[in-house]
C-alpha positions in Angstrom: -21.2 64.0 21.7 -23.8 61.3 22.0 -24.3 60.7 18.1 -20.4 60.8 17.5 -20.1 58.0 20.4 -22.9 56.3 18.4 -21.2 56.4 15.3 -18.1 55.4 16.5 -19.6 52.2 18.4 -21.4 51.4 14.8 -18.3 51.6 12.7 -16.7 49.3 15.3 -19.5 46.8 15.2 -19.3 47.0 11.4 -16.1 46.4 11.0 -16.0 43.5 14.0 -18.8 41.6 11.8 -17.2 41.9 8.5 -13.8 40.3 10.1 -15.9 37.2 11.5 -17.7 37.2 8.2 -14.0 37.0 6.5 -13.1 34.6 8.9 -15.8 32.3 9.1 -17.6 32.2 5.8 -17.2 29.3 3.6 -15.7 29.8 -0.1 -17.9 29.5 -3.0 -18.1 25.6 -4.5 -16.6 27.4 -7.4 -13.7 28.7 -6.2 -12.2 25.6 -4.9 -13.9 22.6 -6.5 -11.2 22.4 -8.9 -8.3 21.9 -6.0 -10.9 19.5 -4.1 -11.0 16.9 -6.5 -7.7 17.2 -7.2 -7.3 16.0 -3.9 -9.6 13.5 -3.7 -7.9 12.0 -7.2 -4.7 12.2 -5.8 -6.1 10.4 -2.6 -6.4 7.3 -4.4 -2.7 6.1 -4.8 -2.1 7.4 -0.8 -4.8 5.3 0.2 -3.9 2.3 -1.5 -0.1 2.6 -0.4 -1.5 3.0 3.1 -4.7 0.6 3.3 -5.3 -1.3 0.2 -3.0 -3.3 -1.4 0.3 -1.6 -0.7 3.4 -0.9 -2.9 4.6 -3.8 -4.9 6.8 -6.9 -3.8 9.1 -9.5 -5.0 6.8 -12.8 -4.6 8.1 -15.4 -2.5 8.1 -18.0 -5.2 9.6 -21.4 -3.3 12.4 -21.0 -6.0 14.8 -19.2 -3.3 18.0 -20.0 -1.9 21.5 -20.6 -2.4 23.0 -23.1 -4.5 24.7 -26.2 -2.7 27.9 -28.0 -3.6 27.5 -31.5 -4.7 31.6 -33.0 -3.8 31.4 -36.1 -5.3 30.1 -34.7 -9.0 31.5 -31.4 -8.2 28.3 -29.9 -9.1 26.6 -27.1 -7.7 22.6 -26.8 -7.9 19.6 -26.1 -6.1 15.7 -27.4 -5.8 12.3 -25.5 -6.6 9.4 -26.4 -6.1 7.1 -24.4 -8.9 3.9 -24.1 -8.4 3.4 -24.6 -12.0 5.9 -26.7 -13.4 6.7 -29.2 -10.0 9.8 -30.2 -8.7 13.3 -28.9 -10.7 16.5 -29.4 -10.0 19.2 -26.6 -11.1 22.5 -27.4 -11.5 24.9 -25.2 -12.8 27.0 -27.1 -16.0 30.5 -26.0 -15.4 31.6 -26.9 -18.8 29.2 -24.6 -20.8 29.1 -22.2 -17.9 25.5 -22.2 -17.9 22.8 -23.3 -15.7 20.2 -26.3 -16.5 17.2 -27.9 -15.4 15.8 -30.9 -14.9 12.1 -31.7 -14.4 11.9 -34.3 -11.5 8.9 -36.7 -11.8 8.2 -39.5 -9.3 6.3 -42.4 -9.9 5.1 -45.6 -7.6 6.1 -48.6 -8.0 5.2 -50.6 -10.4 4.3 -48.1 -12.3 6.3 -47.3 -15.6 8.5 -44.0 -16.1 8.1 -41.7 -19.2 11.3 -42.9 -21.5 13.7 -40.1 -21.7 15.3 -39.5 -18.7 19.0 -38.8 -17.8 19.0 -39.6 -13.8 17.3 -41.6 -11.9 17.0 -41.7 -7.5 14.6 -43.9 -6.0 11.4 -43.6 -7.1 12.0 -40.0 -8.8 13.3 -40.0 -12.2 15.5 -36.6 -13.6 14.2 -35.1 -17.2 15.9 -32.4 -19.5 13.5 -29.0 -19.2 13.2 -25.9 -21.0 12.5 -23.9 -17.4 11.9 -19.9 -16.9 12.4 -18.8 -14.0 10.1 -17.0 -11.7 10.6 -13.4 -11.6 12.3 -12.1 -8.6 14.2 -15.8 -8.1 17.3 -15.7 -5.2 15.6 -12.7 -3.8 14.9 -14.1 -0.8 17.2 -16.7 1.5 17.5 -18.0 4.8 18.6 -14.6 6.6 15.1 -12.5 5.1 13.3 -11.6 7.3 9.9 -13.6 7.9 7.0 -11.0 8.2 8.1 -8.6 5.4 8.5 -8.8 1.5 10.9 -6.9 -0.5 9.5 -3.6 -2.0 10.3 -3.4 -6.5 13.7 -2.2 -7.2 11.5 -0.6 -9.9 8.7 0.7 -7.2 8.9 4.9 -7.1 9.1 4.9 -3.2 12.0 3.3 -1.5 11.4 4.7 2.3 9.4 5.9 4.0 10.3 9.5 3.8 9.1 8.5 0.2 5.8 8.0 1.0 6.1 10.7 3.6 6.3 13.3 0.8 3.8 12.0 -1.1 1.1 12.0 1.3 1.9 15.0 2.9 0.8 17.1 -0.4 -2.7 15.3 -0.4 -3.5 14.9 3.1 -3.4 16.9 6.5 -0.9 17.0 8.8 -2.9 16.3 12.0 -4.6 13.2 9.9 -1.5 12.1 8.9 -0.1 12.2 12.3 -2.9 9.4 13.1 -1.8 7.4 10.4 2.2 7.4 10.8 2.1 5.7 14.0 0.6 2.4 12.8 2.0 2.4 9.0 5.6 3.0 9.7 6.5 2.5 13.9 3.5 -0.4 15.2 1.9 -0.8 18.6 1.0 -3.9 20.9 -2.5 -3.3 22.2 -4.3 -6.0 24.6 -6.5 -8.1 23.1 -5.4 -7.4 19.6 -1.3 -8.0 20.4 1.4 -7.1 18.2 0.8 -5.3 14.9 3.8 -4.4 13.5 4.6 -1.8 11.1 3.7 -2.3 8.0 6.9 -0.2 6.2 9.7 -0.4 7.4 13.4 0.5 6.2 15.8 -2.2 6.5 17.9 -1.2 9.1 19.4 -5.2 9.6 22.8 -4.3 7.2 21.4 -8.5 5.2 19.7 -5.9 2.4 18.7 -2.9 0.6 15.6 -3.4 0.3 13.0 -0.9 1.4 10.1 -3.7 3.5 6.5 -4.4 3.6 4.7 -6.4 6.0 3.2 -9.5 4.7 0.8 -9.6 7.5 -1.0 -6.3 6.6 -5.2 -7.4 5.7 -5.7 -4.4 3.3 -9.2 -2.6 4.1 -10.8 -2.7 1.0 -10.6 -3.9 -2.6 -12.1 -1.4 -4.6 -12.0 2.5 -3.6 -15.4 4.9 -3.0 -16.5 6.8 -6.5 -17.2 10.2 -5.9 -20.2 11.8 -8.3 -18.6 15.1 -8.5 -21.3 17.2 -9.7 -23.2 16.5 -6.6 -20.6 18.1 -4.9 -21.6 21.2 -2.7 -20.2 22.7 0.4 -22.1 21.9 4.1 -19.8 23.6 6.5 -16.5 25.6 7.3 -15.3 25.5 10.5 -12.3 27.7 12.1 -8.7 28.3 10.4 -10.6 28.1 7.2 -11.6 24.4 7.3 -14.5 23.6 4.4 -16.8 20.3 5.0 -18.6 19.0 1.6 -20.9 16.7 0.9 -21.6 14.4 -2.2 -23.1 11.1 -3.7 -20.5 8.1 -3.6 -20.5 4.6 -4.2 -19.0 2.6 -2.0 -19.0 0.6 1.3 -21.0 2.3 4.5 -22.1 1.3 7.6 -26.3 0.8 7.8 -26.8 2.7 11.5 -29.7 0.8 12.1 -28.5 -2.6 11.4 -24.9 -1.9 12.2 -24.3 -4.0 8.4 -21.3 -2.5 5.5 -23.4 -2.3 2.5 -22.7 -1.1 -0.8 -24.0 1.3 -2.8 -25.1 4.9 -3.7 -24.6 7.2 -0.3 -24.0 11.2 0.6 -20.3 11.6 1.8 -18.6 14.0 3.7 -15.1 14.9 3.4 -13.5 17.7 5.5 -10.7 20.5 3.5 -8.3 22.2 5.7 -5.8 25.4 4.7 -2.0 24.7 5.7 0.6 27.1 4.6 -1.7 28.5 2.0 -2.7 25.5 0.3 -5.9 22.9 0.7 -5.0 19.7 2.5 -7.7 16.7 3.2 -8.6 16.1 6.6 -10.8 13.3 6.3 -9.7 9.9 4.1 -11.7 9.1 1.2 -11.3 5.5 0.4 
């Protein structure tokens, strides 16, 4: 009776050990390096969308506005100031239907005006120009709004549920949870004030346009490089959760001069399951 109890109680403890065993122990680098830097690649355009230089805008150009109407001449037309090309003056020629520029040019007095010009106001004389255009040009008028630029017509994500769906295949859902808050709702905090959101659906009804905030600093310019063949496994945790560890280059903080430096360092990023599949828990920019 004694040795059947035993044997029993060993069996038991067997099996007890080879369920945490199969609950606890990490995978081998083998089996899931593939999927890992999959992840980290695919990291790259989430973390730019989210912290780097963010999806891309119409620029604000100082070519935007509506066209007045000019009742004596019966003309409509518009200023710009171009960065590049000055001071024009659109006008649209209602006879060929087309718009026209003129390259204003101002001059002091006294001093003589290049020969050639059709207009002249004060000191500021009117020249025929062949004029592009900025990209982008009317986008913006007086009802915009201030702190956020138009997101590309020809941009991939329009909402925020966009870039909901994108990130939720590379990253974790608790991580992501951290990052949702700030990216698409905003918080005032004392001290720092009001940050808002930096994407934002435009929920006025004066566009269509899906918006970025203009005041967003983004947090880095260039991305960590991972050496992937230094990559090996340093931990797993519960629920299946796998730490690794490899060389990077990149920005980190010295501990014992509190400086960011750049350079060659040993990373760790953290790999969680969720509904069967690998999911980053850590970010890797």
């Amino acid at each position: 009776m004694v040795k059947k109890i035993s044997l029993i109680t060993a069996l038991l403890l067997t099996a007890l050990m080879l369920m945490a065993s199969c609950g606890n122990g990490a995978p081998d680098i083998s089996e899931v390096k593939d999927d890992f830097i999959a992840l980290i690649d695919a990291s790259r355009e989430v973390n730019d969308i989210f912290f780097g230089e963010g999806l891309p805008t119409y620029p604000r150009t100082g070519t935007d506005g509506v066209m007045k109407y000019d009742e004596a001449s019966g003309v409509y037309y518009i200023y710009y100031e171009d960065t590049d090309s000055g001071k024009i003056l659109k006008y649209y020629d209602k006879d060929e239907k087309v718009n026209k520029y003129l390259s204003v040019r101002g001059f002091a007095d006294g001093e003589t005006p290049d020969e050639g010009y059709v207009y002249k106001k004060g000191n500021e004389y009117y020249y025929p120009t062949e004029y592009t255009e900025p990209e982008g040009v009317g986008i913006y008028d007086s009802s915009s709004p201030i702190y956020y630029d138009y997101v590309r017509y020809d941009c991939k994500y329009q909402s925020v549920d966009d870039i909901k769906a994108l990130a939720s295949k590379v990253y974790s859902k608790a991580y992501l949870d951290s990052v949702y808050s700030t990216m698409f709702d905003g918080f005032a905090e004392d001290g720092i004030g009001l940050v808002r959101a930096r994407y934002m659906n435009d929920e006025s009804g004066q566009s269509t346009f899906f918006l970025k905030s203009n005041e967003f600093k983004p947090l880095f310019e260039k991305q960590t490089e991972y050496d992937y063949s230094t990559m090996k496994i340093v931990g797993s945790g519960k629920h299946g959760s796998v730490t690794v560890e490899m060389e990077a280059d990149g920005k980190y903080i010295d501990y014992e001069t509190l400086e960011v430096k750049t350079g060659r360092v040993k990373k760790q990023l953290k790999f969680v399951r969720e509904s069967g599949e690998w999911r980053l828990d850590t970010p890797t920019y």
